[in-house]
C-alpha positions as CSV (number, residue, x, y, z in Angstrom):
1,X,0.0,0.0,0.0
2,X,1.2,3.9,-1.5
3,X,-0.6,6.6,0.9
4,X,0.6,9.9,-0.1
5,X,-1.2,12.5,2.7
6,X,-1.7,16.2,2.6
7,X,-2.4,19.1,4.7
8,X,-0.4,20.1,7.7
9,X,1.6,17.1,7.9
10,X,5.5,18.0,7.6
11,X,7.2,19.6,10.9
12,X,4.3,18.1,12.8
13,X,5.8,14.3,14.1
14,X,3.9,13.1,11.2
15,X,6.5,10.5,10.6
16,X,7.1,9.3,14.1
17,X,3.3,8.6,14.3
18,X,3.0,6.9,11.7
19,X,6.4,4.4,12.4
20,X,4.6,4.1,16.1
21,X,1.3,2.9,14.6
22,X,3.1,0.5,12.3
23,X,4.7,-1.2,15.3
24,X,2.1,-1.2,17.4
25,X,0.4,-3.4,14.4
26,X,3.2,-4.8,12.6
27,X,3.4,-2.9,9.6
28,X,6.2,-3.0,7.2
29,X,7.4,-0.1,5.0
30,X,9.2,3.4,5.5
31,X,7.2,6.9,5.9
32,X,9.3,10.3,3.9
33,X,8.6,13.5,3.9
34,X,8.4,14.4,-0.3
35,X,9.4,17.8,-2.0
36,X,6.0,19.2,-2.3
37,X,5.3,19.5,1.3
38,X,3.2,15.8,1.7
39,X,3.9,12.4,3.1
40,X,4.0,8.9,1.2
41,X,3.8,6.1,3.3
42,X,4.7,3.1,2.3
43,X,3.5,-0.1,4.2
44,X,3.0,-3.7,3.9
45,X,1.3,-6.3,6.3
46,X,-1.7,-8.1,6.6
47,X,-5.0,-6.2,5.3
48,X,-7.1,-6.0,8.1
49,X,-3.9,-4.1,10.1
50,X,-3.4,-2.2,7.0
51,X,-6.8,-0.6,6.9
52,X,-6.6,0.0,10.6
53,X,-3.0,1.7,9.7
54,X,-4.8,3.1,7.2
55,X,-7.6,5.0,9.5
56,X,-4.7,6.1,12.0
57,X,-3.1,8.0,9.1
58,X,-6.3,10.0,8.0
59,X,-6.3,11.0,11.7
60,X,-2.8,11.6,11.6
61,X,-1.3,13.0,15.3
62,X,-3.1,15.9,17.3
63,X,-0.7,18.2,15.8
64,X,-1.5,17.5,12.2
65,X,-4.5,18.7,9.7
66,X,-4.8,15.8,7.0
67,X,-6.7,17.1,4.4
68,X,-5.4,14.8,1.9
69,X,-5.3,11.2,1.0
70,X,-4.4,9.3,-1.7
71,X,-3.9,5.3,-1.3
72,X,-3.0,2.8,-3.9
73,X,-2.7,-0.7,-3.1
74,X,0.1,-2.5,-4.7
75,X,1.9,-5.9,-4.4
76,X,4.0,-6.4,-1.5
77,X,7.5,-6.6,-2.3
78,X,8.5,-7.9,0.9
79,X,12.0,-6.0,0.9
80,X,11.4,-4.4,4.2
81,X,12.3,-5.6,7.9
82,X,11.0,-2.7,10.3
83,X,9.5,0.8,9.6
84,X,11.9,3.2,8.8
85,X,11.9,6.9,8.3
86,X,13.9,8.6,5.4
């Protein structure tokens, strides 16, 4: 799964969230921050964690206003070992 989100979500702990969330359900992937202000998240895992993933990043942490979200759902590649942040 591709999630690219919008809003206010660089400068806010955006990434940290979303690598805590991922560990607390055993996601996969790697969360960056891109060049036009948004954040793609990356993530693989089992589909029922990923949609709850999923509902964590639309809420995003207190400090953040997502106002955008874009998901595609893609193959897993199963090249990742943790959640990392770039």
């Amino acid at each position: 799964m591709v999630v690219t989100l919008g809003g206010r979500v660089q400068g806010v702990g955006f990434r940290s969230f979303a690598r805590y969330k991922a560990f607390m359900l055993g996601i996969k992937g790697y969360a960056r921050n891109t060049w036009n202000g948004k954040v793609e998240v990356v993530a693989e895992g089992p589909l029922e964690k990923l949609d709850e993933f999923l509902k964590e990043l639309k809420r995003g942490p207190t400090s953040a206003r997502v106002r955008e979200v874009d998901v595609r759902f893609e193959p897993p590649t199963y090249e990742f070992y943790d959640f990392s942040i770039y």
